[in-house]
N, C-alpha and C positions, 0 to 999 in steps of 0.2 A: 082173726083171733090173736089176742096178745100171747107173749111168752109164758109161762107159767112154771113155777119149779116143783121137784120134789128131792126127798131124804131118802138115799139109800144106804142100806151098809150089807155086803156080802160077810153071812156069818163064818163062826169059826169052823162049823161044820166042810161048808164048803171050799174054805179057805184050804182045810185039812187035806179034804177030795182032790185039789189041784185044778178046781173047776172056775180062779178066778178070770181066766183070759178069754174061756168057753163063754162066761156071762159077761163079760164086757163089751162082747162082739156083739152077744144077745143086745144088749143095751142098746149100746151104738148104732149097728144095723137093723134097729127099731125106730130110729130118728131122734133118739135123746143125742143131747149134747153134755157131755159131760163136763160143770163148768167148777168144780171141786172135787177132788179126790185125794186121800192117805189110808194109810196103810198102819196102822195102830193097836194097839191090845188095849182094853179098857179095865181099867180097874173095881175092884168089886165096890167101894163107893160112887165112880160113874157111872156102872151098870145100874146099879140100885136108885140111883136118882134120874136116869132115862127110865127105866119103866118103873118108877114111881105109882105110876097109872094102876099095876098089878099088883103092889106090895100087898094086899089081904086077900089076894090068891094063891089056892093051895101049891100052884108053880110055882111063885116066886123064885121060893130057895135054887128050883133045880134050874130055874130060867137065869138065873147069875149065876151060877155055877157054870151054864152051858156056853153066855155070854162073855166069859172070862176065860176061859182055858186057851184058848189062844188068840193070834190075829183076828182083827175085821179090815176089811177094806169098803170107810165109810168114804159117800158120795152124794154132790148136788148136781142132781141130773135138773136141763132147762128142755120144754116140748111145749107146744100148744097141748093144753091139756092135761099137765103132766102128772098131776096125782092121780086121775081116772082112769088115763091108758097106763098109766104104768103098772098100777095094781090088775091090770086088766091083763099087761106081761106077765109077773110074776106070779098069777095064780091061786088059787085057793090054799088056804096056811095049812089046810091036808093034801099031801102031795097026792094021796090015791084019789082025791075028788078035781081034780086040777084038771084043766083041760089041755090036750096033746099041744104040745109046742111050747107050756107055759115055761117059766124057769123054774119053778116048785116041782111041775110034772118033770121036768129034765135032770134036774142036781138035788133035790129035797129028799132023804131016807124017810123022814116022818113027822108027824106035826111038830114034834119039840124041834127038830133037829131040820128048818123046811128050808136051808141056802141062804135065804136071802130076807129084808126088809123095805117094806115100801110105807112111806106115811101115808095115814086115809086122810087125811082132810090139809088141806090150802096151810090151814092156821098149823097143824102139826106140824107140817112140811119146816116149814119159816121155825119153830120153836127146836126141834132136830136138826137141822140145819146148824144156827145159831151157836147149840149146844158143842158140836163137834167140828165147827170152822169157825175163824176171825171172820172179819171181814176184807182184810188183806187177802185171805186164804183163796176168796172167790172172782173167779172171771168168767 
């Protein structure tokens, strides 16, 4: 099976928690490769135009607000497979529904607030990616 990548970013939540090295190991000693990674705070017009997707959702507002307030540590993890199992790591976007070992179930207080991001699909991956690294950026 070829390489395949995915979009991550550890939220500001977790960033807060102190839990970005805890999940990096997660990552890493899961078989990703981490082949882009910074360390960045997003503005409320980047925010807003990443989940674009949500804007006539009653979260929005509190979902940029939550997405803003501080650091993320955004990342292009490479695996065979890498959008399926990853979201397969990170677990259910509710962290009490998440299965033991996830990173949602490990670092996630609650759905607004669940650590971390994984893109569902191959094309999101590649479009989040993009958004948040050059192309220099990635090895």
């Amino acid at each position: 099976m070829a390489k395949t990548y995915t979009f991550s970013m550890i939220k500001p939540d977790a960033v807060e928690s102190g839990y970005i090295g805890l999940i990096l190991d997660k990552i890493t000693s899961s078989g990703f490769k981490i082949i882009a990674m910074k360390f960045t705070q997003l503005s409320s017009r980047e925010a807003e135009k990443f989940y674009d997707i949500h804007k006539t959702k009653p979260f929005f507002g509190e979902l940029i607000k939550f997405m803003t307030r501080g650091p993320i540590v955004a990342m292009i993890l490479e695996k065979d497979n890498a959008v399926d199992d990853f979201r397969t790591l990170i677990g259910s976007t509710n962290p009490e529904q998440a299965k033991e070992g996830t990173i949602r179930k490990l670092f996630a207080s609650s759905v607004g607030e669940n650590a971390i991001h994984g893109s569902d699909s191959d094309e999101n991956a590649k479009t989040e990616s993009f958004f948040h690294f050059s192309g220099r950026e990635i090895f």
